[in-house]
N, C-alpha and C positions, 0 to 999 in steps of 0.2 A: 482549514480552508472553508470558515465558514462563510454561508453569503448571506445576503439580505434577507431580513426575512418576510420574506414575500407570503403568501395564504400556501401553508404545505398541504389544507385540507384539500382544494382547488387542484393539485398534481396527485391526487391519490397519497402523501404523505400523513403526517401525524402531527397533531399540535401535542405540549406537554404547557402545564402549570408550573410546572418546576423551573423553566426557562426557555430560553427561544428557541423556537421550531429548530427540530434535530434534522442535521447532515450526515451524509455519509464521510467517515473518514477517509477523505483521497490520499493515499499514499503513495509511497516511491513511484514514477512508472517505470523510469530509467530507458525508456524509449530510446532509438538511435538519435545521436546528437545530446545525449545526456540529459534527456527531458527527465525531473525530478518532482519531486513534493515541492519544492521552493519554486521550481518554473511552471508547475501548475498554478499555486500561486497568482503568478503574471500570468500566466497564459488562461486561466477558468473565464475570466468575463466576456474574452473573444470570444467564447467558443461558441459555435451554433446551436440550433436547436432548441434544448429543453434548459441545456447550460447557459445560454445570452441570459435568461428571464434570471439568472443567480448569480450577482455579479462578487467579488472577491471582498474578501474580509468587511465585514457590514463596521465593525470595529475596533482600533488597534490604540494599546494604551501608550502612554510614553514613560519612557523605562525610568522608573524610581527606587529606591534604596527599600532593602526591608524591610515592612512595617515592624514596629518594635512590638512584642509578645510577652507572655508569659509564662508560655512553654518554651524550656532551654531546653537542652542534649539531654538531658536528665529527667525534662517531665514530659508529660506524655495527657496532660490536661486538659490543658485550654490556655488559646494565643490565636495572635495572625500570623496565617501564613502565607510568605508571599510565593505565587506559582508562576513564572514562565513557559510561553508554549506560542508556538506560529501558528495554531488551529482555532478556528474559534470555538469549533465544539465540544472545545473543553471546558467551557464551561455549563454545560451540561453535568457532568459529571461532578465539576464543586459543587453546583447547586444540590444536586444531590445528597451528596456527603453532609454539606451544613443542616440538611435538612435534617439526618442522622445523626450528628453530631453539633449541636447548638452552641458548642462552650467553642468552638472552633470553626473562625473564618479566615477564607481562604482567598486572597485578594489574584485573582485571576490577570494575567497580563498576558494580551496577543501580541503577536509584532509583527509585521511582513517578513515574508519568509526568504527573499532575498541576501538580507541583513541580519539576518535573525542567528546563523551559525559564525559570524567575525564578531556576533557582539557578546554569543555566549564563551566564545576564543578569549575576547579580550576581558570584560565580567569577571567569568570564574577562574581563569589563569591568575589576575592581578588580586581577588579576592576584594574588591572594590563592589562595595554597596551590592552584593550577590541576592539572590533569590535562594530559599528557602529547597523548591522544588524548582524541578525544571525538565522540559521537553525534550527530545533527540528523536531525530527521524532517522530510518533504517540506513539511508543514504550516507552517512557520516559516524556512527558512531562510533567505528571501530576507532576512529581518529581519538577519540577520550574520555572512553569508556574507564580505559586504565587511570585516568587522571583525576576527572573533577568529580563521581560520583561517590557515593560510601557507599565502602563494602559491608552489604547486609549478613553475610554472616553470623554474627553475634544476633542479629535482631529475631531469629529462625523464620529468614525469610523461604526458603527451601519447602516450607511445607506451606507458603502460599504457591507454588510454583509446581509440587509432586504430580496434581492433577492435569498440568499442559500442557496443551498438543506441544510436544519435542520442540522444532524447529522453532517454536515462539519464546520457549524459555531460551534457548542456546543462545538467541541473541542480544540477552539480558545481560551474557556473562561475559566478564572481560578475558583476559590474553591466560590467565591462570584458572579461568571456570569458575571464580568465585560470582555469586549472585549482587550484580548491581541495581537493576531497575526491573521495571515491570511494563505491560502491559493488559491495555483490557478488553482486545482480540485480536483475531489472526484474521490474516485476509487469501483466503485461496483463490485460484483463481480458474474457472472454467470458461466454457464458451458461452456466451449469453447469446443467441439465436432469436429470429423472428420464425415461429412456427411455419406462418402460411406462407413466407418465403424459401422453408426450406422444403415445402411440402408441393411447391408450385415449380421449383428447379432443380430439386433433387428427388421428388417423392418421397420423402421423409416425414413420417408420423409422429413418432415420438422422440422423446430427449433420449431414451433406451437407444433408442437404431440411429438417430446421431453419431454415440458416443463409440457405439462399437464399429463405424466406417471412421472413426478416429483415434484408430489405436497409432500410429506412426505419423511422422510429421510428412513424410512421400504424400501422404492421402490428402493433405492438401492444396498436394497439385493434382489429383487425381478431382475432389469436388470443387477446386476451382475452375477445372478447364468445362465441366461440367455448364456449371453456374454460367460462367459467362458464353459460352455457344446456346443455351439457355435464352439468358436476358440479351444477346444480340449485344454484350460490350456495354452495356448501360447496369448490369445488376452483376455486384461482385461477390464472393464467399468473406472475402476480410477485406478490411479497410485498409492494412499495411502490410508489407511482408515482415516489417519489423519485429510482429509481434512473436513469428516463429523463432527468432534470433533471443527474445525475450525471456517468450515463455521456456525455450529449454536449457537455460542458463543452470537451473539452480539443481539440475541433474549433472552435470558438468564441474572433473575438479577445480580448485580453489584456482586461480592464477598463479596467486603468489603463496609459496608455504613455507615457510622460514627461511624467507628475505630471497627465495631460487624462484625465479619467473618461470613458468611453464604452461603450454598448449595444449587442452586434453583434444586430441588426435579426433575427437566425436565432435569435433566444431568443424571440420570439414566437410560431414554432410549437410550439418545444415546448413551452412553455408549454399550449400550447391541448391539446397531446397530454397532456401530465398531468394536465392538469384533466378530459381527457373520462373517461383512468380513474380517478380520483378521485371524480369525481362518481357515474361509471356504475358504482362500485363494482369494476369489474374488476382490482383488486388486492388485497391479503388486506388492506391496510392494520398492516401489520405492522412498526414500525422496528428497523433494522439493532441487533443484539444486544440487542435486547430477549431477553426469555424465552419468549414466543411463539415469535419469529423463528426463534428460535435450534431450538426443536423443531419447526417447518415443515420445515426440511429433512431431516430423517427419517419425517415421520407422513403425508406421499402429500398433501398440503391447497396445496403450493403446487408450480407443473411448473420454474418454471427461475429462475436465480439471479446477476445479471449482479455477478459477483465476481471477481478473479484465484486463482489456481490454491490459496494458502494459505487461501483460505475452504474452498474443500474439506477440506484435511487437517484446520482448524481444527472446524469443525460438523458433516460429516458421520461416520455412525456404522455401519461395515459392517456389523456385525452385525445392523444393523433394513433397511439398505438393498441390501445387496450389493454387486455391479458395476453397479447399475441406474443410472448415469451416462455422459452423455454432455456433448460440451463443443462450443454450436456461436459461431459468430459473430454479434454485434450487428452493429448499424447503423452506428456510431462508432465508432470504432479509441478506445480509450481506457486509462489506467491505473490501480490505485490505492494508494498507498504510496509510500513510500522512505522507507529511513534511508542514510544517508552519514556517512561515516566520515570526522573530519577529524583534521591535526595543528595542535595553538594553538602558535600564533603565538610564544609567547616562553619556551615548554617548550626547557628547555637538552639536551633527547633527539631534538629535531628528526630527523636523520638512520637514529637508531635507530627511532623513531618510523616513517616513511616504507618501513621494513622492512615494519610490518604493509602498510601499504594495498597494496605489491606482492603482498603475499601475498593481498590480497583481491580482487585485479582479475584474480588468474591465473586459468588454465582449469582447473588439479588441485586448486584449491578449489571453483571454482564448477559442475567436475561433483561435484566430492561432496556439495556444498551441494544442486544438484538432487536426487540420490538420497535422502540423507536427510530433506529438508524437502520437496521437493516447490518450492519457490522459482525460477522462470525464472530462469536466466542472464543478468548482462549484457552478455557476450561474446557476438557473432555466431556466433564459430566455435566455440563450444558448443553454441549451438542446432541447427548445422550436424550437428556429432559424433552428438548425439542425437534427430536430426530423427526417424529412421523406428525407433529402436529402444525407445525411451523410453514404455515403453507401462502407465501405473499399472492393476493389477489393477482400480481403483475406478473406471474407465471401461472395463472390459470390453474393454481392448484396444488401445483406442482411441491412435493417435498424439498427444497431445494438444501436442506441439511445433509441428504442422501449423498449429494452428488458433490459437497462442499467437506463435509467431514474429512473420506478417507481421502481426499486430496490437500489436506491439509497435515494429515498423520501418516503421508508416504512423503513428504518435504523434509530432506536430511537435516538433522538438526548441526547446525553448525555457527560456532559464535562470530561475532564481529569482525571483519580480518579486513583492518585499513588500507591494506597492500591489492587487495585483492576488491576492494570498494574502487578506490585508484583505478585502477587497470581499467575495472568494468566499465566506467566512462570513456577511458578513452576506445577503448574496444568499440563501443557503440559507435562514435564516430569515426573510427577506422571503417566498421563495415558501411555508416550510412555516405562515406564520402566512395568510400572503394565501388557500391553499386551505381552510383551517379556514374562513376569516370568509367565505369568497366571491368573492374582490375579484377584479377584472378584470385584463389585464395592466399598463394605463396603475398602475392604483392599487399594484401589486406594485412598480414601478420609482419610482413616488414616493417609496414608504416605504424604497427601497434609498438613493435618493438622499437622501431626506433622513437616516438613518444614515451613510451616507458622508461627509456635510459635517459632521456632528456629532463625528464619532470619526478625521477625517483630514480635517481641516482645510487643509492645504498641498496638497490632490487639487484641482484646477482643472473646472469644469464648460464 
């Protein structure tokens, strides 16, 4: 989702020589209503605030056959390679790489991300003028992981992978555990807070005494009813109650586990929790990149924003807010995003191909990728490197590796599971239509399951 590139120096960003001003990777949100990587997409240039000034894909190639090369399956040399991907900022990272690697270019193609998953469907299925490499968001992969990708096995892909946080390798691997793709960070995800906001309606000092009045997701009713008898109905603790339904998903078992649908029984308190701020108003009622949303987090009307670290680079606006952030811990170790990087399957560049993903799993990519994007690492021993020095002027100082790490390394690692991708959409909009009408939790799991038997028929109840 890259956007225009506008003066990153002018927002407190970063310029680079290597290529154009680096974005944050916005991944999955999975929002109620099934708001994703592909509908951010569509939805980023709406959005208010810091996001209108960034408006969606600065540039999208039109899909061509792959460049012919020199490196087949067998050489590992020099050739082109052609890479698809719906983000722009991926090209940052070929730049990169050719920079390291001169015998090897890497012909970059964006696409809208709308389109972007029926054409890799149709592409790599029919094996029709394929791409070399190619992209997959978190959102979808379970759907062909097993299918279009090579299995790196033989490549001894595994010891690019020993060092990652869990949860980022697991979703590399297909339905057998064998290693398909890669990535080149994890995205955790805490509470991004306006200090003097929470310091002015909650008396809150630091991201420390945040985190520990936020050990349970109850406590969000407890500082939301705070907040708003506070700001008098004009100043809220969160912007959605969605996000509580979000962020404790991935504490929560699978939906679906060989092919049997099931409810973990821990989805009805939060349930109860999002409905009490729903109902009691304690959230601004604001969805994720709308236009509102997107200017809430500069205009002082909402205190904290349970995102990973490229929300920040993404909407906030130093200039109206300053260092006036801090970054503390939720209730639920959670994450949100990925793209994975894979090589298809019957690309005659294979070996060359496999060049990049080493290059995307190293540590002298993935600290430069933190400096510049602001992007967690999916390397442990990056986050190690840059545990106590890593300090963005936009939190004041603040270590925010500290409070990003072990929320990223208590995320169960768990692979792909198409069954359970499914579900999670329509869940979302089970529960975002269920709070609208009222409906209790028995009547939200009705209307889930009866979607599930209608649109995945082979799911067993």
């Amino acid at each position: 989702m890259q956007r225009h590139q506008d003066n990153p120096a002018a927002h407190g960003g970063r310029t680079d020589q290597d290529g154009p001003a680096a974005r944050p990777d916005l991944g999955t949100a999975g929002r109620s209503g099934a708001l994703s990587r592909r509908r951010l997409l569509r939805m980023g240039a709406a959005a208010g605030g810091f996001t209108a000034a960034v408006p969606l894909l600065g540039a999208c190639a039109e899909f061509t056959s792959s460049s012919s090369g020199s490196g087949g399956s067998g050489s590992s040399g020099s050739g082109t390679l052609v890479a698809w991907t719906y983000f722009d900022q991926a090209k940052l990272a070929a730049g990169r790489f050719m920079k390291s690697n001169p015998d090897i270019k890497i012909d970059m193609q964006v696409f809208p991300g709308d389109n972007y998953e029926t054409k890799l469907q149709l592409v790599l299925g029919a094996n029709q003028n394929p791409p070399d490499l190619f992209d997959m968001d978190a959102d979808y992969l379970g759907k062909y992981i097993d299918d279009f990708p090579e299995d790196l096995t033989s490549y001894g892909a595994e010891n690019l992978v020993k060092d990652y946080v869990p949860y980022v390798s697991a979703l590399g691997r297909d339905s057998r555990g064998r290693l398909r793709g890669v990535t080149d960070n994890s995205s955790p995800a805490g509470f991004l807070y306006r200090r003097s906001l929470a310091k002015k309606y909650l008396g809150i000092d630091t991201p420390e005494q945040l985190s520990a009045q936020l050990t349970q997701w109850s406590d969000v009713v407890t500082l939301g009813r705070e907040v708003k008898k506070a700001g008098g109905g004009k100043v809220h603790l969160i912007a959605d109650y969605a996000i509580i339904v979000q962020d404790a998903r991935h504490q929560m078992d699978p939906w679906v586990t060989d092919k049997k649908f099931t409810v973990d029984p821990r989805w009805n308190q939060i349930l109860d929790i999002a409905r009490t701020v729903y109902d009691e108003g304690l959230d601004a009622k604001l969805e994720a990149f709308s236009a509102p949303w997107g200017a809430a987090w500069n205009n002082a009307s909402v205190v904290m924003f349970g995102w990973p670290s490229w929300a920040a680079s993404s909407n906030i606006d130093p200039h109206a807010t300053g260092d006036d952030w801090g970054l503390a811990k939720g209730p639920s170790p959670e994450y949100e995003g990925g793209r994975y990087t894979f090589v298809y399957k019957n690309s005659p560049r294979k070996k060359l191909a496999y060049k990049y993903l080493e290059f995307l799993a190293g540590a002298e990519w993935q600290n430069y990728n933190l400096q510049q994007t602001q992007n967690m690492p999916g390397l442990k021993s990056v986050f190690e490197q840059n545990r106590s020095t890593y300090k963005p002027a936009l939190f004041g100082g603040q270590p925010i590796l500290d409070v990003y790490e072990p929320i990223a390394l208590a995320i169960p690692p768990r692979p792909a599971n198409p069954d359970s991708e499914s579900v999670e959409a329509l869940f979302n909009t089970a529960v975002s239509d269920g709070m609208r009408a009222g409906r209790t939790n028995a009547q939200i799991f009705d209307s889930l399951k009866a979607a599930v038997r209608s649109q995945l028929p082979d799911v067993k109840f």
